[in-house]
C-alpha positions in Angstrom: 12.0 -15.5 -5.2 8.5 -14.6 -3.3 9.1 -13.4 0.2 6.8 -14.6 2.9 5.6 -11.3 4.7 4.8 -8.1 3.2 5.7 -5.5 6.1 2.6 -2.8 4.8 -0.8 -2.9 6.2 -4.3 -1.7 5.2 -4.1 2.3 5.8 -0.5 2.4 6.0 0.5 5.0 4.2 3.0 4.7 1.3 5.3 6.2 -1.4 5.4 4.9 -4.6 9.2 4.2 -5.7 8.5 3.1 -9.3 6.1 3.0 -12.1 3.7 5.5 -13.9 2.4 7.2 -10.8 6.3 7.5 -8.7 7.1 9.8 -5.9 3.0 9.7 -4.8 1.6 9.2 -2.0 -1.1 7.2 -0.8 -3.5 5.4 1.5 -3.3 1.4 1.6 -6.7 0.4 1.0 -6.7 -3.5 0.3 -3.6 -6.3 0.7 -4.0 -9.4 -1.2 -1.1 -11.5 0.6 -1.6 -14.4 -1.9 -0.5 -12.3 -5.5 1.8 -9.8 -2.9 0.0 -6.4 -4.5 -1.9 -3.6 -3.0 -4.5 -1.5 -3.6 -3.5 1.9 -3.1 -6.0 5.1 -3.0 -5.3 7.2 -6.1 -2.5 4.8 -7.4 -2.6 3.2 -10.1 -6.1 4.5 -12.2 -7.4 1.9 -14.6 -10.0 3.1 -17.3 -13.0 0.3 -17.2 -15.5 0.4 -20.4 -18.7 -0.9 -19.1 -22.1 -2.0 -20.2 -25.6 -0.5 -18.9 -26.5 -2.9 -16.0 -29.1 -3.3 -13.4 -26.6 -1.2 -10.7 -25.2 1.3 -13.4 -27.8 2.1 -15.9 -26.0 4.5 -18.0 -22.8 2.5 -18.6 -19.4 4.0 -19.6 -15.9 4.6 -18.6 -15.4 4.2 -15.1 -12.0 4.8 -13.6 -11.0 3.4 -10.7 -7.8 1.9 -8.6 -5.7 -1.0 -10.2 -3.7 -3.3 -7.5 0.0 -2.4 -7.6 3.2 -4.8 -6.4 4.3 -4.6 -3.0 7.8 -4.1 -4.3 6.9 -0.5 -6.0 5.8 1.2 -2.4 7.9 2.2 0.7 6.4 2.2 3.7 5.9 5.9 4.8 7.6 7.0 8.8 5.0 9.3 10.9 8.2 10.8 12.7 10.8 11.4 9.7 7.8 11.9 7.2 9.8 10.0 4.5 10.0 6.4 3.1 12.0 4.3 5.0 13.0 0.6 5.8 11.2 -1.4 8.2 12.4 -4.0 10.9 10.3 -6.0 13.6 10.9 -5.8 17.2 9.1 -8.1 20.2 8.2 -6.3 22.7 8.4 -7.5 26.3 5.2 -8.4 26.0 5.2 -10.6 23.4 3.5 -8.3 21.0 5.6 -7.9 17.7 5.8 -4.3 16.0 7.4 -2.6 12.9 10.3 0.2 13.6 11.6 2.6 11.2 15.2 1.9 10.6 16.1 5.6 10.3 14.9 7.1 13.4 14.0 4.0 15.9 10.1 5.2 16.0 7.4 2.1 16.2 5.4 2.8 13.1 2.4 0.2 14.6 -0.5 2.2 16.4 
């Protein structure tokens, strides 16, 4: 089953649940909605073997972020400064916005 929304956003900040690189913590730097992963700073390191081109002249082994599923983060609470659920709220306004389950505090800026 693919769910429809991913609740984390570029520079949330997020815990790693499972996988090599658990109980980390990192920036969201990319969401590709499409394949529901994330790039996540200093998640995930690949090793890339690369030829001498005209941008790297020297070639080598570069290593560098790999996309990890949305399903292996939490989405980390300012307030409780712990992974928690997340559950969307409307606003009087209109405006829609992300809560933390455990303490009520809207994670949105």
């Amino acid at each position: 089953m693919i769910r429809d929304t991913i609740n984390i956003k570029k520079d949330d900040k997020v815990k790693v649940i499972a996988g090599k690189d658990k109980g980390k913590v990192g920036k969201v730097l990319k969401v590709i909605g499409k394949k529901n992963r994330l790039l996540v700073e200093n998640i995930n390191i690949m090793k890339r073997h690369t030829k001498p081109n005209a941008e790297n002249r020297q070639g080598g082994i570069l290593e560098r972020e790999a996309t990890i599923h949305w399903s292996n983060v939490m989405l980390m609470c300012n307030k409780c400064i712990e992974p928690v659920r997340v559950k969307t709220k409307t606003l009087d306004d209109g405006k829609k916005v992300r809560i933390c389950r455990k303490c009520s505090e809207i994670i949105d800026a």
